[in-house]
N, C-alpha and C positions, 0 to 999 in steps of 0.2 A: 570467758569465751568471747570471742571478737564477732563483732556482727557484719553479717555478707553487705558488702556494699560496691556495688556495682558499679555506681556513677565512678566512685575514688581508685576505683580500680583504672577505668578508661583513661583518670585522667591521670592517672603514675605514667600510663603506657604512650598517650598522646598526648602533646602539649594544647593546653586549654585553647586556645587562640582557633588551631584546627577544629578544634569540635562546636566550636562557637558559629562554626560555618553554616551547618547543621541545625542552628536555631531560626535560622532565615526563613521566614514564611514562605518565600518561592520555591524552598527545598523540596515541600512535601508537593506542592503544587503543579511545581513542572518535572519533580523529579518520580514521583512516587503517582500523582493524579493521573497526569497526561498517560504514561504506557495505559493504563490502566482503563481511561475514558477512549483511545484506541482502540483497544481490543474489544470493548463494549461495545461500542459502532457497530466495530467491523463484524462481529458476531450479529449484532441484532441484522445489519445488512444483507448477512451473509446464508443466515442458517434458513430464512424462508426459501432463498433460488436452492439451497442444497437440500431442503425436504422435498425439493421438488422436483431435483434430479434422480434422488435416490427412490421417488416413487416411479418417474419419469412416463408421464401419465400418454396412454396412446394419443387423444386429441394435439397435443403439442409436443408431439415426436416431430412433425413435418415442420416446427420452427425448430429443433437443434440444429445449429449448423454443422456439426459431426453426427453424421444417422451409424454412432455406435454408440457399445453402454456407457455409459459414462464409470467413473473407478471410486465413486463414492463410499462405496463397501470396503476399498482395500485403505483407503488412506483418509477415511473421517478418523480413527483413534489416532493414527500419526501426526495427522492436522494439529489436534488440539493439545496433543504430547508436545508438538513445537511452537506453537502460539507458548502455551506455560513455560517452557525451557527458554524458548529465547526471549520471551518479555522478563523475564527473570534475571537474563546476563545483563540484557538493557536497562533496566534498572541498578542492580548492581556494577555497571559500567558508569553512568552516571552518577550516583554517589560516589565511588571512588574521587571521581573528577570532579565532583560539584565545590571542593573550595579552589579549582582554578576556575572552572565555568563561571560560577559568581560574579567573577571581576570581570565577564568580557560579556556577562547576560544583559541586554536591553528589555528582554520580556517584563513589564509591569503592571501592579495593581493600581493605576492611579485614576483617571477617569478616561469614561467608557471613551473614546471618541464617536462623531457623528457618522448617522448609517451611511452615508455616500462615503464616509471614511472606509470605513468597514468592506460595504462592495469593493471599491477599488482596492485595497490588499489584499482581498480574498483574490483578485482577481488577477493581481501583481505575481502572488503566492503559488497558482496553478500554471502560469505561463513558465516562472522562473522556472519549478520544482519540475516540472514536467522537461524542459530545455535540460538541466543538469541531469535528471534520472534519464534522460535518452544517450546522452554521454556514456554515463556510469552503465548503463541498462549494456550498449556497444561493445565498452570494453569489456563486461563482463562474459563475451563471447569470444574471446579471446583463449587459447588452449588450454591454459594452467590452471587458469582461473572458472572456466567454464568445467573441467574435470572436477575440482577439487571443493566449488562453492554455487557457482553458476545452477551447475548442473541437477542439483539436489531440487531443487523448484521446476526442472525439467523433465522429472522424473515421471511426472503427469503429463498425459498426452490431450487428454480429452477432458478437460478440467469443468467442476461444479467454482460455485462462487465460494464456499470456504479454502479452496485452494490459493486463492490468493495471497495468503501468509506462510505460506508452507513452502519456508529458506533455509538455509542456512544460515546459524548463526550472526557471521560475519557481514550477510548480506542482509538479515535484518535489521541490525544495527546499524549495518549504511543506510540504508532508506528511510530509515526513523531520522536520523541526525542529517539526510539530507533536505528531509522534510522541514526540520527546525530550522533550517539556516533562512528561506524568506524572510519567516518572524524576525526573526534574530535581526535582518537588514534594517527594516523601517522599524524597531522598535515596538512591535505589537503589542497592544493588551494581551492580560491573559485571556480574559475570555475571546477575544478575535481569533487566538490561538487552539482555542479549544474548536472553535468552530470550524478552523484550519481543518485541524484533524479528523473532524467527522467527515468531511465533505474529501478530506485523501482515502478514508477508510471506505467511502459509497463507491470512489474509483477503482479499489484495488478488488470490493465484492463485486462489484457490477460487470467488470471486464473481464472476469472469471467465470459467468454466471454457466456460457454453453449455450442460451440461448438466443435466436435473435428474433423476439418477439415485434410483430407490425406495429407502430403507432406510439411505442415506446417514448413517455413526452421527456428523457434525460438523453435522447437523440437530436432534440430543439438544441440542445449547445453547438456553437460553432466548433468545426472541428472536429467532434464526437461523434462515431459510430455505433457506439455501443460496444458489445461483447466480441464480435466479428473482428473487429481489429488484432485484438492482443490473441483472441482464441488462434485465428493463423497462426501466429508466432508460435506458439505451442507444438500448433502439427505442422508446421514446415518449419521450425526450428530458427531457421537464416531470416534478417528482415523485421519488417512491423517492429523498432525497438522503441518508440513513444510509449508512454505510459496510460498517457491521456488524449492528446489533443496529435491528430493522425499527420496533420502536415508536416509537422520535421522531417520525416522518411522523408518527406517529397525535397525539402528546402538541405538536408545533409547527405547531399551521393543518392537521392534517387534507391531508396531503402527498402523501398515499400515490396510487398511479396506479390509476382507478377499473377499467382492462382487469388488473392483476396482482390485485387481489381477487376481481376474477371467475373467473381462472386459478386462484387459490387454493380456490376454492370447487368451481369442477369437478374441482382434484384430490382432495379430501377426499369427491368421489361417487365417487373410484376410477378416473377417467379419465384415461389416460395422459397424456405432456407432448402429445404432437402433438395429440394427438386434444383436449383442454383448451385450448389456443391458439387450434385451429382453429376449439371453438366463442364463442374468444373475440372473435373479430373482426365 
């Protein structure tokens, strides 16, 4: 009786040379770690502002910037149905492709570079990724694509911070692989890379969160509003397409949603989120 053997199976089926691709240390590391230290982030970011929505405590009801329920109830199990499903194709997207990625990867284990190295690509990293995702973000409001893919992350009006992941497939996958192309440019370490992605996964929970809490010290970034920005987009749909950094609307066609300036403006007389909202409408 002939014994099960797996391996000599694989390799009747594929030629060794391919599966040898497979043995590469960066395989498991960028192919298999990174989704996975992702979604790690992004949950550990994510699930405090959302236990916090879903209690949605009266004291900090007067900083939601939407004074409705928020929809935690109906779409936390879908959330994390699609976190699992589409880190899943994303994965299995990238191993398909990792013996051509291979040959065009600069992502390396070699030494660390220095921390002023490190600043500067992280910071190369957000400008770029943010510039390209306002693009991509644009066209993804476009008819066909806004029905058919767009629109699935649109499905929320009044978003908690684990909303942030909750795509369609096809648009998870872009934003992941657009995310990777900075690295990809200067050659990043991996661990640079890894840090990369925590600091995209703090944007995607943070800008989701719902609220706009006073004094909030990740509003000290140039450019960064907080939640306020991206939450417009949400409830007026048109507009606000940055992901991160709010001046593009300004510097691409003048973008920006004419009710969050107004919001903007009455909070800078001191007016709380509700009460700012309220008189924005």
């Amino acid at each position: 009786m002939s014994s099960f053997d797996p391996a000599g199976m694989l390799e009747e089926v594929f030629p060794v040379a391919l599966l040898n691709n497979y043995q590469d240390t960066l395989y498991f590391d960028l192919v298999v770690v990174t989704p996975l230290l992702s979604i790690a982030a992004f949950l550990i970011f994510a699930l405090p502002w959302t236990l916090l929505a879903f209690f949605d405590p009266k004291p900090l009801q007067r900083f939601k910037i939407q004074q409705k329920p928020f929809q935690v109830r109906k779409y936390f199990l879908p959330n994390i149905a699609r976190i699992t499903i589409n880190t899943t194709i994303l994965i299995a997207l990238m191993t398909l492709l990792w013996p051509l990625f291979r040959h065009i990867n600069s992502i390396h284990l070699g030494e660390v570079p220095a921390w002023y190295i490190v600043i500067g690509q992280l910071t190369f990293f957000v400008i770029l990724d943010d510039f390209l995702y306002y693009w991509m973000h644009r066209s993804m409001h476009q008819r066909w694509i806004l029905k058919h893919i767009h629109g699935v992350h649109h499905r929320i009006k009044n978003t908690c911070a684990l909303d942030g992941n909750y795509f369609h497939w096809v648009e998870f996958v872009a934003t992941g692989l657009l995310a990777l192309l900075p690295p990809l440019l200067v050659g990043a370490h991996l661990y640079v890379l890894y840090i990369w992605i925590i600091i995209r996964q703090f944007e995607a929970a943070d800008g989701h969160s719902g609220y706009d809490i006073p004094y909030n010290p990740v509003k000290l970034i140039p450019c960064y509003h907080g939640a306020i920005y991206h939450d417009f987009h949400h409830a007026k749909f048109k507009g606000n397409f940055s992901g991160f950094l709010s001046y593009l609307d300004g510097w691409m066609g003048n973008t920006y949603i004419p009710s969050y300036l107004n919001y903007l403006s009455n909070r800078k007389k001191g007016i709380a989120p509700a009460e700012a909202n309220e008189n924005n409408r």
